[in-house]
Residue, then its C-alpha position, 0 to 999 in steps of 0.5 A: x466048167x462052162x454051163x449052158x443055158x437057154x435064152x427063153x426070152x428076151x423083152x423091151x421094158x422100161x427101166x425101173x432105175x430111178x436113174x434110167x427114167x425114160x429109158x429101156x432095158x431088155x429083161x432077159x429069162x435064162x434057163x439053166x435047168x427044168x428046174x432053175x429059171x432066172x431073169x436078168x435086166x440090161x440097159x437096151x443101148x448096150x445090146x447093140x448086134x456086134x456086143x449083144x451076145x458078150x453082155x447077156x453072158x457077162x450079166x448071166x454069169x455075174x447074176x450066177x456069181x451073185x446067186x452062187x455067193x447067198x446059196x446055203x448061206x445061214x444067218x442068224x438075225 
């Protein structure tokens, strides 16, 4: 079942990846609902304008993906 979000924010920061020093990403905040906002980071070279919109929807579903996968999950430490 598709889900629409809302971009509410899109920014230039440099990459916290030790591999990516020097470098920028886009930390992007998405809203699914009043009462879900999450934020997702992307490497800045791969938002060209013919791929931007395909990469922020692949990193929001795997970042939902990843969410959906801890959600209700017990452990017992």
């Amino acid at each position: 079942m598709p889900v629409t979000v809302k971009i509410l924010d899109k920014r230039e920061i440099p990459s916290a990846d030790p591999s990516r020093v020097g470098k920028m990403d886009s930390m992007i905040t998405y809203q699914i609902d009043t009462f879900r906002t999450y934020l997702i980071t992307v490497p800045a070279e791969e938002l060209t304008p013919e791929a931007e919109d395909q990469v922020i929807k692949a990193a929001i579903r795997a970042d939902m993906a990843e969410r959906e996968r801890w959600a209700g999950k017990e452990l017992q430490i």
